[in-house]
C-alpha positions as CSV (number, residue, x, y, z in Angstrom):
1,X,-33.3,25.2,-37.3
2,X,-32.1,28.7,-38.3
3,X,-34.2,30.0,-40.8
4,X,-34.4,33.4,-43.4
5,X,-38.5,34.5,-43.9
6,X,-38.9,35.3,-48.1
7,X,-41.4,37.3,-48.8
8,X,-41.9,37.4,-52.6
9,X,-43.8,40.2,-54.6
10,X,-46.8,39.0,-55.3
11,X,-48.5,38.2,-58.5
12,X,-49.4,34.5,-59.6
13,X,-46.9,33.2,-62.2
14,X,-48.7,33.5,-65.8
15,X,-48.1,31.1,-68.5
16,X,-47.4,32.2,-72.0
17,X,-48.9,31.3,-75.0
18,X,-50.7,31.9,-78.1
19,X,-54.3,32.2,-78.8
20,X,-56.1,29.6,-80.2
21,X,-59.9,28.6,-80.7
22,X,-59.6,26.1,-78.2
23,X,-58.7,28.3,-75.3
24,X,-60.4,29.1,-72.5
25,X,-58.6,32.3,-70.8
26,X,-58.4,32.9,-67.3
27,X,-58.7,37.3,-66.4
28,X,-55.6,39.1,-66.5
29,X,-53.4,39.5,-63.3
30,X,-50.6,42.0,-62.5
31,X,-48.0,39.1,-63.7
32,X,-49.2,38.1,-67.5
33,X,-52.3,36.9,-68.9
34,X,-53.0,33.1,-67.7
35,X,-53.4,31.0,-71.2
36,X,-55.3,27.5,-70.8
37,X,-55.8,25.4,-74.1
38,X,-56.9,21.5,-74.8
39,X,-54.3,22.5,-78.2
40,X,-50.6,21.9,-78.1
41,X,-49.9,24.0,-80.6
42,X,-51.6,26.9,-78.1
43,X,-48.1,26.7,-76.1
44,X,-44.5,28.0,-77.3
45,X,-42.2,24.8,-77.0
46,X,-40.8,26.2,-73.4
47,X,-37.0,26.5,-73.4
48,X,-36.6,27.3,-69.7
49,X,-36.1,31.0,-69.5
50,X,-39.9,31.2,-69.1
51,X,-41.2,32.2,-65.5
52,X,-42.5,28.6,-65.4
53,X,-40.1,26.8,-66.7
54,X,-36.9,28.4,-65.4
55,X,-36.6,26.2,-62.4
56,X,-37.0,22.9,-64.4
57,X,-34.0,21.3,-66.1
58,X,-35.5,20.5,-69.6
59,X,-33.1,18.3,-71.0
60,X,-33.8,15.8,-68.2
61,X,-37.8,15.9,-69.5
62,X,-36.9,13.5,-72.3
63,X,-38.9,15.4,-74.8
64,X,-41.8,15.7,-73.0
65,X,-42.1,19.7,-73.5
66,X,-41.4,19.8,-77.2
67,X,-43.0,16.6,-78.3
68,X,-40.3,14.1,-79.2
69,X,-41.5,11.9,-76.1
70,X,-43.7,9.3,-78.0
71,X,-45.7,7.0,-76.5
72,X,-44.6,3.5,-76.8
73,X,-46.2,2.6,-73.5
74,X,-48.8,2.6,-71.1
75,X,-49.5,3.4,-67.4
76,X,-51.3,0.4,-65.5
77,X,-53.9,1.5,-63.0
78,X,-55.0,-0.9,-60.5
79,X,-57.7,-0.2,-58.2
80,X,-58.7,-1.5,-54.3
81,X,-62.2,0.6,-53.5
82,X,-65.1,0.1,-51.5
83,X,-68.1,-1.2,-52.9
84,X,-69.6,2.1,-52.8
85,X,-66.8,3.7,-55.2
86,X,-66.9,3.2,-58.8
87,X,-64.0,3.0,-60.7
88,X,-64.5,3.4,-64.6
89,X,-62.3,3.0,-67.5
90,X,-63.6,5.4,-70.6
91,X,-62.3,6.7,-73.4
92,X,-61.6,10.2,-74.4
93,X,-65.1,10.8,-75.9
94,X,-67.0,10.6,-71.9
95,X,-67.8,14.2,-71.0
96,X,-67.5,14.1,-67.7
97,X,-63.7,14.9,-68.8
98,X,-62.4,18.4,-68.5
99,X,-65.0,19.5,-66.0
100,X,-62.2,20.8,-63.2
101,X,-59.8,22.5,-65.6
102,X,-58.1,22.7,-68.8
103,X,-54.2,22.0,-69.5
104,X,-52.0,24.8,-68.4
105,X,-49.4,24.6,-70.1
106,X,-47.5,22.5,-73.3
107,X,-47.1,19.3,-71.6
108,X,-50.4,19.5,-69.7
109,X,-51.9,19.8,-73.2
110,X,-49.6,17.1,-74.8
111,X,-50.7,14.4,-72.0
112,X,-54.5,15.2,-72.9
113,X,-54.2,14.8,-76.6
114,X,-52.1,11.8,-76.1
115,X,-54.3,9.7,-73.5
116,X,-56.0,6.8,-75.1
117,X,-58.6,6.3,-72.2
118,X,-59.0,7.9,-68.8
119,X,-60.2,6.2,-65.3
120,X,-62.6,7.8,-63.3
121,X,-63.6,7.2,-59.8
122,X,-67.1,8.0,-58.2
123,X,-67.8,8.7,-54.8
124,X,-71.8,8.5,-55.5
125,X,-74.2,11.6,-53.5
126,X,-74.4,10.7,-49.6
127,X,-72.4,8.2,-49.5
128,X,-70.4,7.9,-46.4
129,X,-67.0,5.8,-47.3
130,X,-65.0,5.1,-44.4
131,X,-62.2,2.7,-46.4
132,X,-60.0,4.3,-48.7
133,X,-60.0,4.1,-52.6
134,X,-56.3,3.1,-52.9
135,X,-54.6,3.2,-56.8
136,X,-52.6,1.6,-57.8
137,X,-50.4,3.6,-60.6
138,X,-47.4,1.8,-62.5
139,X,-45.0,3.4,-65.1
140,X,-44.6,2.1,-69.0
141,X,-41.2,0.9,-67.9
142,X,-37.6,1.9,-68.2
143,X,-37.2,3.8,-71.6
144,X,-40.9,3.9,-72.5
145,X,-43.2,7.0,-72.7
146,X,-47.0,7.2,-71.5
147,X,-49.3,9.9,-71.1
148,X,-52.7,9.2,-68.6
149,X,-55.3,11.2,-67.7
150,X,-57.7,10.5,-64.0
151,X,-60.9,12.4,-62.8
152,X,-62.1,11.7,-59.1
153,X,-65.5,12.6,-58.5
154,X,-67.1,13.1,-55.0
155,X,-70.8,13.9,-55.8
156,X,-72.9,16.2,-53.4
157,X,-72.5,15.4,-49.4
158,X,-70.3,12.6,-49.9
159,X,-67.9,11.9,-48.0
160,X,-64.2,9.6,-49.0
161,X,-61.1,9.1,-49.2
162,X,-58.5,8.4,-52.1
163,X,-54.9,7.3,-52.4
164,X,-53.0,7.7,-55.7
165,X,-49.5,5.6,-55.3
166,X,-47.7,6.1,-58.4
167,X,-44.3,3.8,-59.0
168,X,-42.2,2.0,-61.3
169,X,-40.0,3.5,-64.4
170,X,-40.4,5.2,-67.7
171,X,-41.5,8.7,-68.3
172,X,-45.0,9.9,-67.5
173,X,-47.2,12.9,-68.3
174,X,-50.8,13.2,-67.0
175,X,-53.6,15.3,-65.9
176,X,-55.2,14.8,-62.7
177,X,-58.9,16.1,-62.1
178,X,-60.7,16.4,-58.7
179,X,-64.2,17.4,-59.0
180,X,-65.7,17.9,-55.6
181,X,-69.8,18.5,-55.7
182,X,-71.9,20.8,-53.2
183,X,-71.3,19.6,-49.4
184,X,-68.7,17.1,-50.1
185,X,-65.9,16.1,-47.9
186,X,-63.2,14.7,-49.9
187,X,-59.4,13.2,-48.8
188,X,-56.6,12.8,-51.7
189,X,-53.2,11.7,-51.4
190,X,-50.9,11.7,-54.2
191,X,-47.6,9.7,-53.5
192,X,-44.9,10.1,-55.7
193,X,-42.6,7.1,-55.2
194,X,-41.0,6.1,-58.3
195,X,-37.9,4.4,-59.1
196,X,-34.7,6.5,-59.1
197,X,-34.9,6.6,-63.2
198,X,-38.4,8.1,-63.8
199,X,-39.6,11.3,-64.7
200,X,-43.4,12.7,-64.0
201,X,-44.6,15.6,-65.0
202,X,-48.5,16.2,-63.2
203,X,-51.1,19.4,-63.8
204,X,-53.6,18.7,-61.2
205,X,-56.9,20.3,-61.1
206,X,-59.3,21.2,-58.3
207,X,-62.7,22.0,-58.8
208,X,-64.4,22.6,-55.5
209,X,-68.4,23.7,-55.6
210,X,-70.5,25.3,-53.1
211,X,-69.7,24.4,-49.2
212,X,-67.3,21.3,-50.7
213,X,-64.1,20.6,-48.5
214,X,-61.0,19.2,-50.0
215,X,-57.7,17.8,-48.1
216,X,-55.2,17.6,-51.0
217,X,-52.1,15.9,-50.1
218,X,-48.9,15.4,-52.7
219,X,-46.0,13.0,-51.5
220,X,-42.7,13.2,-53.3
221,X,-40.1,10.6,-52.0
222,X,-38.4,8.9,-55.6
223,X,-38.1,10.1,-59.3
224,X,-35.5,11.5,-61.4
225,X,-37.6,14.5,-61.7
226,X,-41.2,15.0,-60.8
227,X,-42.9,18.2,-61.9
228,X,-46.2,18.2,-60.0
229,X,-48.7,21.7,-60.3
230,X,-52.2,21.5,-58.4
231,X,-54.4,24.6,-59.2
232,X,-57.4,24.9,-57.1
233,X,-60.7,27.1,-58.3
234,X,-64.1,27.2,-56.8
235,X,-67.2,27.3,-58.4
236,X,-69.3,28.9,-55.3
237,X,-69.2,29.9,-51.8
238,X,-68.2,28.3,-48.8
239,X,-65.5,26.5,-50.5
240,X,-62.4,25.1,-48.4
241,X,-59.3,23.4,-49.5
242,X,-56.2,22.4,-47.1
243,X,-53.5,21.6,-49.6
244,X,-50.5,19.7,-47.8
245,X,-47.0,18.5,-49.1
246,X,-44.0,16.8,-48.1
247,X,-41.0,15.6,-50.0
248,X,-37.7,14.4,-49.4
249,X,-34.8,15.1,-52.0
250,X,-31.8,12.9,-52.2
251,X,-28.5,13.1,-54.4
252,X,-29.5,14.4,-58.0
253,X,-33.2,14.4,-57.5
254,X,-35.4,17.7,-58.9
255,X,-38.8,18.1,-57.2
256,X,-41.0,20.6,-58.5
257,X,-44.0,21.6,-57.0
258,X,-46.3,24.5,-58.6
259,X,-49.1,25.5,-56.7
260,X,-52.4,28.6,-57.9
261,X,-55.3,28.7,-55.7
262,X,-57.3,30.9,-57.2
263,X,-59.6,32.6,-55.6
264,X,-62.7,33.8,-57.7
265,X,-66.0,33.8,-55.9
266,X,-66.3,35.2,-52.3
267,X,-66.5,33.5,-48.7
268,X,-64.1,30.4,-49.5
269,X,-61.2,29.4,-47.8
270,X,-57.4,28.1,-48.9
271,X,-54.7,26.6,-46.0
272,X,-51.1,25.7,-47.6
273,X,-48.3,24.2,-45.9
274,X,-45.7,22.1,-47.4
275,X,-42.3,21.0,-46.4
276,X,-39.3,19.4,-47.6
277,X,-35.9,17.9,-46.3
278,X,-33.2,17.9,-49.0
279,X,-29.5,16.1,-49.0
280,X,-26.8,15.1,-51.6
281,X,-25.0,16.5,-53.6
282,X,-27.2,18.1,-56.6
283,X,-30.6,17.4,-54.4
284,X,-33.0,19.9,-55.6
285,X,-36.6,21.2,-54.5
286,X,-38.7,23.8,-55.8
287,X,-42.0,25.3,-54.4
288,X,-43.9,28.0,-56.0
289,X,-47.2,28.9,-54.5
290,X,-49.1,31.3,-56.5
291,X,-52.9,32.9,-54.8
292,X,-55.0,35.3,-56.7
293,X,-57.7,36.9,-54.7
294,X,-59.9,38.2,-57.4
295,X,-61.6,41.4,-56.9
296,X,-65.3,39.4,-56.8
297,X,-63.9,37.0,-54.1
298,X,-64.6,39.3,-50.8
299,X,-64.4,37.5,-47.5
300,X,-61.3,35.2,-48.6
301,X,-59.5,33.9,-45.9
302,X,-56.4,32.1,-47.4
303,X,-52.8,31.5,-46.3
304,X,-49.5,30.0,-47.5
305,X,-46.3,28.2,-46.2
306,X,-43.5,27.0,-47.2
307,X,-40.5,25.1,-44.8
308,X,-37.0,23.7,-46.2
309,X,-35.0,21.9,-44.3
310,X,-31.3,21.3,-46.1
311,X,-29.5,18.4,-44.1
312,X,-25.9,18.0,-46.3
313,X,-24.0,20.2,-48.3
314,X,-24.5,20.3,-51.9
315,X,-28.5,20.6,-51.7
316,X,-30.2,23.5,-52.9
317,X,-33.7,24.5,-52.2
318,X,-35.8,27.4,-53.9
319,X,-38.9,28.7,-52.3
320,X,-41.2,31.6,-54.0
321,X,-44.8,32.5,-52.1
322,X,-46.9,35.1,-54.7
323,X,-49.9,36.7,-52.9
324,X,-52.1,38.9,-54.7
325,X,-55.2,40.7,-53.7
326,X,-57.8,42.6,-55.8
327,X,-60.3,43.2,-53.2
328,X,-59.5,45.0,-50.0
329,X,-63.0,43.2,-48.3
330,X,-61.1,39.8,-47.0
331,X,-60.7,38.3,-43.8
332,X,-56.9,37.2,-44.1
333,X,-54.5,36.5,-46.3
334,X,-50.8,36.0,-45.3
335,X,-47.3,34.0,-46.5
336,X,-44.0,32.7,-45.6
337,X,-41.4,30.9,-46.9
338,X,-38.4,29.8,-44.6
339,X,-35.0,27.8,-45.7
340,X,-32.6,26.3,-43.4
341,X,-29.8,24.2,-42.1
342,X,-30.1,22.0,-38.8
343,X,-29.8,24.5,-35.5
344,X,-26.3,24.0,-33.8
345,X,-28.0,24.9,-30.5
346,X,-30.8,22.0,-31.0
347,X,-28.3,20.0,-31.5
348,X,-25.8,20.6,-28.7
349,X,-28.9,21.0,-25.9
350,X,-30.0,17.4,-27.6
351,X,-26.2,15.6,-27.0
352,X,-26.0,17.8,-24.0
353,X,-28.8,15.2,-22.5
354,X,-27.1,12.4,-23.9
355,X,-28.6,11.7,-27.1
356,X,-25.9,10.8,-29.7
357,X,-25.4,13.2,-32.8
358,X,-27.0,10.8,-35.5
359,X,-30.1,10.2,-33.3
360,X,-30.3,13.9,-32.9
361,X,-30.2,15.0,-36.2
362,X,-32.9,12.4,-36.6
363,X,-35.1,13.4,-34.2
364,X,-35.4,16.9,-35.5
365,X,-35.8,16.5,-38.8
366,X,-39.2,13.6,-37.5
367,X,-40.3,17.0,-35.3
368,X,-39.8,19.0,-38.8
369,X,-42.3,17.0,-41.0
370,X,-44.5,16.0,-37.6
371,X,-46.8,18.8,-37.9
372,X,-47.6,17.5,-41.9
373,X,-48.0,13.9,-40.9
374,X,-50.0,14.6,-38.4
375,X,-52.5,15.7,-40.4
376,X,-52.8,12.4,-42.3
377,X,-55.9,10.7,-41.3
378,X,-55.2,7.5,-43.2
379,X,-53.1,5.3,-41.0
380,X,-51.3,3.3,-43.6
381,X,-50.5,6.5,-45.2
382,X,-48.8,8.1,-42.4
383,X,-47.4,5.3,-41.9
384,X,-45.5,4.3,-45.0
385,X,-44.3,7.8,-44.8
386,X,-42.9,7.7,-41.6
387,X,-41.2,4.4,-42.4
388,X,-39.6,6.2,-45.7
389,X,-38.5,9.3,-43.9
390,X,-36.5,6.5,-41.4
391,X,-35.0,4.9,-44.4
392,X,-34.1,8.2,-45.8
393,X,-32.8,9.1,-42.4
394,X,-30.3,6.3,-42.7
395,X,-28.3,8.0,-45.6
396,X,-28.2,11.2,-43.5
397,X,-25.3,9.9,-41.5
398,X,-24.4,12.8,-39.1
């Protein structure tokens, strides 16, 4: 694959609003101040031009940035977990909600204003959960609007794993919380597979606390558009989250993905690598990945990438690392970003041992996302990927 390294200036992507009571305020950084807010009214209505925004095509959000998008519907969660997970459905009053972050931006703070009750899943202190906590979440249906919110839990030295497999129609907003206590070892996989009509739009929080370890993994196969933002924050030291992505864009498809790690206490530890593989005419993928190193956060060791791989014409991929560093005291921090077409040599050394065009191009676009599903440890996960990436592989064509 021939490929063109982007280095971006750095600076984490701010997002603008006004002041309200309600806020809480993350510290300035060399791009903007950061606003978060539980109140709508906090955030402008976006109209795209905004840093944030100025990927996304708005008019395809069906009013979820400027609050037309009622809800008429509801999402329907159901769960398979061990006996030692608890799975909980509460309403908005539990106070265990909010504990890994507060909305980011308008439609972040529309979906928790608009949630009737939330689930939350426990992984309780020590335990040792080798089966995965798989759920189930289906969409309000063609034409109908829901808003959700989820909180996963893993409490001190416990150890788990959690699938999120999110399908059907309608539109969807949600927040997503992952609070990971002192010692704990958590796995999450978010799969995106929705019909070809809906739209989802995710903030995703990540709360890690002292010595906690955190595999976060986002899947983005189906959708009209999917907006998905994880921001990851750590509460102490000895902190590490890998945060892994793969997606696969067909014909008229937008996938967003919006990644912070911020970086605010010292001695923890980020890893980022996502990939995508785009074709079709109007097949569109975005991936921003913002890291602050915060002046307090000495001893960081944290790195980025980001690989495209565009298999048909009339596919368009946008890649933007940010790196910014307050403290000069850290053990690494690096980024790349790298978009490209299939390799004409590959190819011709591939047919030059035989191997047919078609199966060609196949077999370097499984090598492209090997590395990522590798690093799946759930075997049904890996693979029902690998089994969509075939299917997908079939439209490809040569």
């Amino acid at each position: 694959m021939t490929v063109a390294e982007n280095t971006q200036p750095a600076g984490p992507a701010g997002t603008e609003a006004a002041a309200s009571a309600a806020e809480a305020v993350v510290p300035q950084s060399s791009r903007g101040e950061r606003f978060t807010s539980y109140d709508v009214e906090a955030f402008e209505v976006p109209g795209g031009r905004e840093e944030n925004w100025r990927f996304t095509p708005m008019k395809r959000l069906r009013g979820l940035h400027n609050g037309s998008a009622v809800a008429d519907g509801e999402i329907k969660v159901d769960a398979e977990a061990p006996p030692e997970v608890r799975v909980e459905t509460v309403g908005r009053e539990d106070e265990r909600l909010g504990e890994a972050g507060v909305p980011g931006d308008r439609i972040a703070a529309q979906a928790y204003s608009s949630f009737t009750s939330a689930t939350v899943v426990t992984v309780p202190k020590e335990a040792k959960v080798t089966t995965p906590a798989v759920l189930r979440l289906t969409g309000p249906g063609e034409g109908a609007v829901a808003y959700g919110h989820l909180q996963v839990r893993a409490e001190p030295f416990a150890q788990a794993a959690v699938v999120l497999d999110h399908r059907g129609s309608g539109t969807y907003a949600d927040n997503v919380e992952f609070v990971i206590g002192e010692g704990a070892r958590l796995t999450v996989v978010s799969v995106q597979d929705w019909a070809d009509d809906a739209v989802h739009v995710s903030e995703q929080h990540l709360r890690l606390a002292k010595d906690a370890t955190l595999k976060h993994i986002v899947v983005t196969l189906g959708g009209d558009v999917v907006r998905i933002s994880p921001t990851a924050t750590f509460a102490d030291r000895g902190g590490d989250v890998e945060m892994l992505g793969l997606y696969f864009a067909d014909a008229g498809q937008h996938q967003e993905h919006r990644l912070f790690v911020d970086h605010g206490v010292a001695g923890c530890k980020s890893r980022v690598m996502y990939k995508g593989a785009l074709q079709g005419d109007g097949a569109h993928a975005i991936w921003i990945g913002d890291v602050l190193i915060r002046a307090a956060a000495e001893a960081t060791d944290t790195y980025e990438l980001n690989r495209n791989l565009v298999l048909t014409e009339g596919a368009r991929a946008d890649s933007v690392p940010n790196l910014e560093i307050e403290t000069g005291e850290i053990t690494g921090a690096g980024h790349a970003s790298a978009t490209g077409r299939f390799d004409d040599e590959q190819l011709f050394y591939l047919q030059s041992r035989g191997i047919e065009e078609e199966t060609a191009r196949r077999l370097v676009v499984r090598g492209f996302f090997h590395e990522i599903l590798m690093k799946i440890d759930i075997p049904e996960v890996r693979e029902r990927l690998q089994a969509a990436i075939e299917t997908e592989l079939e439209a490809v064509g040569g």
